[in-house]
C-alpha positions in Angstrom: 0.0 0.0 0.0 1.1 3.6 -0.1 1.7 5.7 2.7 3.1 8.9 3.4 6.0 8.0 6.0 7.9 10.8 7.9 11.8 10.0 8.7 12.7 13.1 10.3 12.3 17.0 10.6 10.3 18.3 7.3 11.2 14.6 5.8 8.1 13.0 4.4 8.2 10.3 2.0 5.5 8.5 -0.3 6.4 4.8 0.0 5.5 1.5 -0.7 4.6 -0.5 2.6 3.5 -3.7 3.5 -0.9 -3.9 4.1 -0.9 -4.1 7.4 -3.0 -7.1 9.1 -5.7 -6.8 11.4 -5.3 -9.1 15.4 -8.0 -11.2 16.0 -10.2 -8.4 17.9 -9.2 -5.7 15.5 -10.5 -4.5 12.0 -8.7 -2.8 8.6 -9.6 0.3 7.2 -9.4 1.6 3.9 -8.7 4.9 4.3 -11.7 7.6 2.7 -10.6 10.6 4.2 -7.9 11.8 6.4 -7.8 15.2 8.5 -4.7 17.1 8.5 -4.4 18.5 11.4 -1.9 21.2 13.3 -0.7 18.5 15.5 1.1 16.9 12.4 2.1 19.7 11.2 4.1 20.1 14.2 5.6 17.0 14.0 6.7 17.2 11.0 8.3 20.7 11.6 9.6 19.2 15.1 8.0 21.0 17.4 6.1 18.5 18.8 8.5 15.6 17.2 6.8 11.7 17.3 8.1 9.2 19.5 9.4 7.4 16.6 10.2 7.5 13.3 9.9 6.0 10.3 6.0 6.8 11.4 2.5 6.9 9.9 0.9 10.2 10.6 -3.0 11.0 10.2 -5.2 10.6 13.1 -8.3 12.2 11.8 -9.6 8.5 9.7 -12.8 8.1 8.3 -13.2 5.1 5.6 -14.1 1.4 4.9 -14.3 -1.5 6.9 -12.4 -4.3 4.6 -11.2 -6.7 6.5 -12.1 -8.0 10.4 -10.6 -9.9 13.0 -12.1 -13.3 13.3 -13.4 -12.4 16.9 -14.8 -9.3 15.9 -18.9 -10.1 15.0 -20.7 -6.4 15.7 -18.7 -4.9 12.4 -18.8 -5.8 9.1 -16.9 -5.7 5.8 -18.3 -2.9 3.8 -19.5 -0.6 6.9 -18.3 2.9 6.6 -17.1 4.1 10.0 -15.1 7.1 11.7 -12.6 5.7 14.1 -11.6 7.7 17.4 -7.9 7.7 17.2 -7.3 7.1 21.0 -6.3 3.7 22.1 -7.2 4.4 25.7 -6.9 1.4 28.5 -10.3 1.6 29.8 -9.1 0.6 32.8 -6.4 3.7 34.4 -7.1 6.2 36.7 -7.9 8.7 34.0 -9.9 6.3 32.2 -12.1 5.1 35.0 -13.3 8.9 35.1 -13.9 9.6 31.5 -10.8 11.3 30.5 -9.9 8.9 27.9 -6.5 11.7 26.8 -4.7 11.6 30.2 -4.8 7.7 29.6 -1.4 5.9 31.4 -1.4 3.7 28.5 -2.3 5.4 25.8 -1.2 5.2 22.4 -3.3 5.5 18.9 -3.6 6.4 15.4 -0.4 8.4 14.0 1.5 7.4 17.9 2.0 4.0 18.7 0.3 2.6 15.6 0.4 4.0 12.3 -1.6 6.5 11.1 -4.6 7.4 8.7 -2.3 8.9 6.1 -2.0 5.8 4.0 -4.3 3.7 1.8 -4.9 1.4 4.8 -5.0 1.8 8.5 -5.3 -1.3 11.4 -7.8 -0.2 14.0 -6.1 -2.0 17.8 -8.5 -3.7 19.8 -8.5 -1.2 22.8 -10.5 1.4 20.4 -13.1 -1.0 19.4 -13.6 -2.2 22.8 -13.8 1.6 24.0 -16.7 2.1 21.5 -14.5 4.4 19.4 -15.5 3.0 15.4 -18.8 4.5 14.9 -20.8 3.7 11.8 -21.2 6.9 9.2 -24.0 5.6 7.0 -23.9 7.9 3.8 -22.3 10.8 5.5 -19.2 12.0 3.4 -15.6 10.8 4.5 -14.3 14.5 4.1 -17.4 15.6 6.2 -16.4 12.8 8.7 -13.2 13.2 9.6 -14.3 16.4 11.1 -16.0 14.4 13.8 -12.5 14.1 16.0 -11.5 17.8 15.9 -15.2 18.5 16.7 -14.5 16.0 19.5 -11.7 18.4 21.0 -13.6 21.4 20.4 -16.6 20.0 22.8 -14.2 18.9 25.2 -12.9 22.7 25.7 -16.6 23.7 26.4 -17.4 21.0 28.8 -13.6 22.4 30.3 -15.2 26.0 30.0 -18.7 25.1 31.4 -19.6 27.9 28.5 -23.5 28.5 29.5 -26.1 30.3 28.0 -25.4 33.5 27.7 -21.2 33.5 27.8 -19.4 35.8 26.2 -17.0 33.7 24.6 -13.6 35.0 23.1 -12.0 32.7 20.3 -8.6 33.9 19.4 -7.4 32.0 16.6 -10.0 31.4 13.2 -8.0 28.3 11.9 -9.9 25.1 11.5 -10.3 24.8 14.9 -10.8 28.2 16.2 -13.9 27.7 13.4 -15.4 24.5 15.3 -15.0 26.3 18.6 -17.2 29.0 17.2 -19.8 26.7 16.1 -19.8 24.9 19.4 -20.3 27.9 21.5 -22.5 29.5 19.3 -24.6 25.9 19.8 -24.9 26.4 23.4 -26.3 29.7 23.1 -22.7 31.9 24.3 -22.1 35.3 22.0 -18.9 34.7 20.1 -15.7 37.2 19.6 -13.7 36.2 17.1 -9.8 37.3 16.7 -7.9 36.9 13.9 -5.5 38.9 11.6 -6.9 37.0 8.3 -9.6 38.9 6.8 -10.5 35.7 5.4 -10.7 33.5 8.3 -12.5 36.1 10.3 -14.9 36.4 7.2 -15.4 32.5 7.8 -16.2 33.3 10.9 -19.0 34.8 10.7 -20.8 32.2 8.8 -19.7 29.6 11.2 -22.1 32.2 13.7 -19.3 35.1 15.3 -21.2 37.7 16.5 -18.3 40.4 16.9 -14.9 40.2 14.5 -12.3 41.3 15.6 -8.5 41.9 13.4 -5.7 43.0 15.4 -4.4 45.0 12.8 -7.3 47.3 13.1 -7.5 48.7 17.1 -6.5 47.2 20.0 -8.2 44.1 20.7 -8.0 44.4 24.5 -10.5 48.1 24.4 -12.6 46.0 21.8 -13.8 43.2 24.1 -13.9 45.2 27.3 -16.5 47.6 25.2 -18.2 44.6 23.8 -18.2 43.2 27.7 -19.0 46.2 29.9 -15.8 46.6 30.4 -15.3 43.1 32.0 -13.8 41.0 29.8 -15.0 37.4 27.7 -16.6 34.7 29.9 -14.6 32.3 28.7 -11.2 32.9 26.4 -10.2 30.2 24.5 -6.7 30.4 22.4 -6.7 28.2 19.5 -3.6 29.4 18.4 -0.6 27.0 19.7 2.0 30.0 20.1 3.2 31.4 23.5 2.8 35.5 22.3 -0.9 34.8 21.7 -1.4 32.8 24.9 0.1 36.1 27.0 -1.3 38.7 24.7 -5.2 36.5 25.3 -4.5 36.9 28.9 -5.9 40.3 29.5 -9.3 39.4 27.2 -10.9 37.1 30.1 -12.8 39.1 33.1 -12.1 38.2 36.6 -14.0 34.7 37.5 -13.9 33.9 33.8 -12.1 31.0 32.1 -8.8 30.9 30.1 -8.1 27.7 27.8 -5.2 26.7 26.3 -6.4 25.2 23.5 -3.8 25.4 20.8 -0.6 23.2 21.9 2.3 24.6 21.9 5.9 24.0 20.7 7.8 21.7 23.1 10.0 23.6 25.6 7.9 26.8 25.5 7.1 28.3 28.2 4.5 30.9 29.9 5.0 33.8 33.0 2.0 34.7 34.7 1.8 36.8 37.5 0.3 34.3 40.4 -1.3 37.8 41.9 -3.5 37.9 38.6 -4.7 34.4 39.2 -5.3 34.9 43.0 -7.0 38.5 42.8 -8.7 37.8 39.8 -10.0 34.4 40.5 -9.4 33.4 36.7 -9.6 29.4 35.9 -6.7 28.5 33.8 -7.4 25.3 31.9 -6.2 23.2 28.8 -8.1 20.8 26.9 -6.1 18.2 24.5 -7.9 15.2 23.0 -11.4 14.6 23.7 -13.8 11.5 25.6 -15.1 8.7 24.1 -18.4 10.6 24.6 -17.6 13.5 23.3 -16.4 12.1 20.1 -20.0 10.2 19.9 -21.8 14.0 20.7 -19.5 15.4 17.9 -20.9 12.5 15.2 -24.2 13.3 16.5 -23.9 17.0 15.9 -21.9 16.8 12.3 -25.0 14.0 11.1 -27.2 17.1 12.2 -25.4 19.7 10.7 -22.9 18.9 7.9 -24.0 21.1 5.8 -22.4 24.1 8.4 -19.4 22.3 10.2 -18.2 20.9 6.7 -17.8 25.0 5.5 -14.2 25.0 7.3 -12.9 22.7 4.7 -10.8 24.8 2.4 -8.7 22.3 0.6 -8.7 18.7 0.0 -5.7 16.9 -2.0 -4.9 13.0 -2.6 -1.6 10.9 -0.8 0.8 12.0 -3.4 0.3 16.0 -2.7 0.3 15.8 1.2 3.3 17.5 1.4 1.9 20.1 -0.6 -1.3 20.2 2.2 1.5 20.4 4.6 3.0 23.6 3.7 -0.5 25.4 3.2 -1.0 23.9 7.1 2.0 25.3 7.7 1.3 28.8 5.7 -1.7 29.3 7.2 -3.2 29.2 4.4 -7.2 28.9 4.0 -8.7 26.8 6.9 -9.0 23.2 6.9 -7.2 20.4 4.7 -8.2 16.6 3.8 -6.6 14.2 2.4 -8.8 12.4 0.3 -8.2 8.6 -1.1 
């Protein structure tokens, strides 16, 4: 089969590799669809290197089931599934209390096991037996793969507790500054979205932002605190995975309100913050990587509902052989989200 296969810092390579083979409680996938998301982006630029190479990236998989293990009997050939790319344990600490991310033994799709960026892709046991294959009917792979970052994206607000009401602050428009948009604007919060591309903020407001925002324009700060009552956003959430914008979001939230990191950063980085800001204030500062097994079923629930919206952030979509190609326009910023389509 081909797959793209990274060796090393900004080295990715279309090769021929053996079809993987599917254990007796696993299944194969033929790939449909794969996400490409920041994460791998900042893998391949090694900012966020994997644990070991030659690798598989891709953990955003949506495609056909074409072969099963022979103890496997609720899926069948010919199903079209997404897969949640977390081979949690089920059985940890953190997996005992829903937070299938923080999992001791955790590996998955793109870490551990190769990824979603190749004509096939083995699904390990652990993530059927976690319910994570979910059957897609006649929804759209491209559409699909958008169920995991939707996944994160919920996870933030259930971090947040956005209610009702929230002023919520995105800073960041990318793909998954978009999906945190839509998911506040679900729950009822008014959205403030900050950007410095006019098109992504223009994306924004289809995807429901109530107030734009562009840096380059006035100073973001006096924006929201006019917008706020001079208080400051509910909840801030920075989908951007750079320290500056993590300090310069810092002054957006109001005191009692929520901060999330959202956006990961490069390894080694790291943040100040005055502790008397945190005390006087009362400010929650949270982060939110990966997402539950039931927040990644909520997310397929909400994409079969709305597809039509949550589909509008992809801005390109390429096959294997161009994925370096996709990379770079991750990498450029350039549009919103890319798929790698089989």
């Amino acid at each position: 089969m081909k797959a793209a296969v990274v060796h090393g810092l900004n080295d990715i390579r279309i090769e021929e590799l053996p079809c993987p083979h599917p254990g007796p409680d696993e299944i194969l996938v033929q790939v449909g669809a794969a996400g490409v998301c920041s994460t791998d982006v900042k893998q391949l630029a090694g900012l966020s290197p994997p644990r070991h190479v030659p690798a598989v990236l891709g953990h955003e998989l949506a495609g056909t089931i074409v072969t099963t293990g022979h103890d496997v009997d609720t899926w069948q050939v010919g199903q079209r599934v997404v897969v949640y790319p977390i081979a949690a344990c089920g059985q940890c600490y953190f997996c005992q209390r829903s937070k299938h991310s923080l999992c001791e033994k955790e590996f998955g799709l793109g870490h551990g096991v190769n990824g979603a960026f190749a004509e096939y892709c083995r699904v390990p046991a652990e993530i059927l037996a976690l319910g994570g294959v979910v059957d897609i009917g006649s929804l759209p792979f491209e559409t699909a793969v958008l169920i995991e970052p939707l996944s994160c994206v919920i996870s933030a607000r259930r971090q947040c507790r956005t209610q009702p009401g929230d002023t919520v602050v995105i800073v960041g428009c990318g793909p998954m500054g978009q999906l945190n948009i839509y998911a506040s604007k679900r729950v009822g919060a008014r959205v403030i979205a900050v950007d410095f591309k006019a098109d992504r903020l223009a994306r924004s407001v289809h995807m429901g932002a109530d107030i734009c925002l562009n840096p380059n324009d006035g100073d973001v700060q006096e924006a929201i605190l006019a917008h706020t009552g001079q208080r400051g956003g509910d909840v801030v959430i920075v989908a951007v995975g750079f320290v500056p914008a993590v300090v310069a979001s810092l002054p957006y939230v109001r005191k009692g309100g929520v901060i999330n990191v959202f956006g990961g950063t490069p390894q080694g980085d790291m943040l100040e913050i005055d502790p008397r800001w945190l005390h006087y204030g009362e400010i929650y500062l949270t982060g939110t990587f990966g997402s539950t097994i039931g927040d990644f079923h909520l997310a397929h629930a909400w994409v079969q509902e709305d597809a039509d919206t949550i589909s509008r952030i992809v801005s390109h979509t390429c096959s294997l052989p161009d994925i370096v190609e996709a990379v770079h326009w991750v990498q450029e910023g350039r549009g919103t989200k890319t798929v790698v389509t089989m």
